[in-house]
N, C-alpha and C positions, 0 to 999 in steps of 0.2 A: 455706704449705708444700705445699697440694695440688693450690694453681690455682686457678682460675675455677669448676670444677665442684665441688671439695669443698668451698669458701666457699658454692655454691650446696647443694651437702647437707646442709651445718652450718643454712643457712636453712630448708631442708627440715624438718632436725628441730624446729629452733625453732618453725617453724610448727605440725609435729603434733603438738608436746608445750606447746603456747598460749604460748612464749613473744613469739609478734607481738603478743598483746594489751597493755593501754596496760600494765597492771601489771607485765609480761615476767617472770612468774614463772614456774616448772617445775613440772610435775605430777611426785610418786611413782610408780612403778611400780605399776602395776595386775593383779591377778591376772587372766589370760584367761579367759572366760568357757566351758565345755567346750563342743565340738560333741557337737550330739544324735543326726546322722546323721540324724533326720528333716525334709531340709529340703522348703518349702512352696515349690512350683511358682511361677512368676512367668510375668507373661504375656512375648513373646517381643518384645524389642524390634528394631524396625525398622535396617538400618545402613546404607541409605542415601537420602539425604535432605540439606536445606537445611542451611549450616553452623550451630553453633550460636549463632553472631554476626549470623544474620537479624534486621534491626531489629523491636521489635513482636514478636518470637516467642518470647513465654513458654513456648510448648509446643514450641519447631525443637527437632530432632534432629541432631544432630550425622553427621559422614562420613569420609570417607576424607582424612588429611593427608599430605602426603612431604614429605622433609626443605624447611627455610625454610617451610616453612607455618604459618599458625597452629595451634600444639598444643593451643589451648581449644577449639578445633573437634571435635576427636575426641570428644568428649562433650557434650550438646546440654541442655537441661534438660528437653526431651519425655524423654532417654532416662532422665532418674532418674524424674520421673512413671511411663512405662511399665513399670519394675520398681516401684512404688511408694511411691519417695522424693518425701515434697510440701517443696516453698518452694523449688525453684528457678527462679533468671531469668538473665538471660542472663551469663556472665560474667565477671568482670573478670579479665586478666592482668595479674599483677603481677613483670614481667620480662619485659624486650626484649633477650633473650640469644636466639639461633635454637637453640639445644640446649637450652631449659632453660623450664619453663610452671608458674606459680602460677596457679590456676584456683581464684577465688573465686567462687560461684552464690549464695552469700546467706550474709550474716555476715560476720567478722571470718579464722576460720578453723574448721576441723572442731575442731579443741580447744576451741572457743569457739561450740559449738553450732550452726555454721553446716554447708554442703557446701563440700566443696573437694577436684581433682582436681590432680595436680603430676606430671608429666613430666620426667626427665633423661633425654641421650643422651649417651652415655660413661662411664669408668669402673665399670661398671656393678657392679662386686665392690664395691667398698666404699662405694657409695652405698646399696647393699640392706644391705649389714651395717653401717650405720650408722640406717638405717630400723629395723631388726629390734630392732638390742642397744637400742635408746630406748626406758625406762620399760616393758618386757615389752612392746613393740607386736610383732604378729607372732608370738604363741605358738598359734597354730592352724595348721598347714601344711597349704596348699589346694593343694600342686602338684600332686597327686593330680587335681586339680578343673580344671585350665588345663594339657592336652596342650601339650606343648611348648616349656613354660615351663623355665627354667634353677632357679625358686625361687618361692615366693607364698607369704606368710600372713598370716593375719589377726589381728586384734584387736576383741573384739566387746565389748568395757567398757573402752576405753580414756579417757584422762585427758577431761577434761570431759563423759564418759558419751557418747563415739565411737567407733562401728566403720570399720574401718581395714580395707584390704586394703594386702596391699604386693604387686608382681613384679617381677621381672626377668626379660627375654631378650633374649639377643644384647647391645645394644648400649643396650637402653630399660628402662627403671627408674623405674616410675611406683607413683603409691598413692591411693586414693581416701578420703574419708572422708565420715561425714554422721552425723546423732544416732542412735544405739543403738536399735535395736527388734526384734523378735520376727521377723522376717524378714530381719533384718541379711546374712547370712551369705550365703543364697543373691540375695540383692542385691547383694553386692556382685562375686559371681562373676560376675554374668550382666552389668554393667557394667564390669568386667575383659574380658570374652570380647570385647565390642564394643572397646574401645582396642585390644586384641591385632589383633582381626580390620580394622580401619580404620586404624591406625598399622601394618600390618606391612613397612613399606617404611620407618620406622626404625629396626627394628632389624637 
């Protein structure tokens, strides 16, 4: 009924809610974890640099993509090291659609305790509120946090014990995830700001 992209945001969801794993089962809603307003400085990641598809570069950083590019690129695994997220390697796209990036760095999926970053370009209203209304993900609103953003929020105890950002602008509608920690929050904004700022030629 929705097309190619809402097949692709229904897998979206499946993925942040661990239905990719072998068991395809769905997590409950999870109560959001409050922001404390104190969050803990991160050092400033680099945004430009080697894609993050450099062979051998466990630590490349990712760069600037424009449309048909590869969208794994926009985030590199130096850049989740440099905010402080460890176990990422270089990673796998799981979608050969040119609007559309499953960004796996390590694991299965963010529900499944792994990092994973996901790209849509289009529809962007009902992609995000389709991110959002799943299992309470998105009960922290960070647009406050991301000038220029149409929408963003977070999930910091999300289903398999993941923090989740969501945004959308313009035309791009992405969401990151990685395992739950005491610095979640402002990690994941500071790894938002870099897609924003390296993708802004899609949306």
């Amino acid at each position: 009924m929705f097309g190619s992209r809402r097949i692709a945001a229904a897998f979206l969801i499946a993925v942040v809610a661990g239905a990719c794993s072998s068991g395809g089962s769905t997590a409950a809603p999870v109560s959001a974890v409050p922001s404390t307003g104190g969050v803990t400085t991160l050092p400033a990641a680099t945004t430009a640099a080697a894609p993050a598809s450099a062979a051998g570069g466990g630590g490349a950083l990712g760069g600037t993509v424009g449309p048909g590019g590869n969208l794994c690129g926009l985030l590199g695994p130096g850049d989740f090291a440099a905010v402080g997220v460890t176990g990422a390697g270089t990673p796998t796209k799981n979608s050969d659609a040119p609007t559309d990036a499953y960004c796996v760095y390590t694991g299965i999926s963010s529900a499944t305790g792994g990092i994973e970053f996901d790209l849509f370009i289009g529809d962007p209203e009902a992609t995000y509120q389709q991110i959002k209304s799943n299992g309470g993900i998105l009960a922290d609103d960070a647009t406050g946090d991301l000038p220029g953003v149409g929408a963003a929020g977070i999930q910091l105890n999300g289903p398999g014990n993941m923090a989740t950002i969501g945004v959308r602008k313009g035309q791009l509608t992405f969401d990151i995830g990685f395992p739950a920690n005491a610095n979640a929050r402002a990690q994941l904004i500071a790894l938002a700001k870099l897609v924003l700022q390296r993708g802004s030629g899609l949306s």
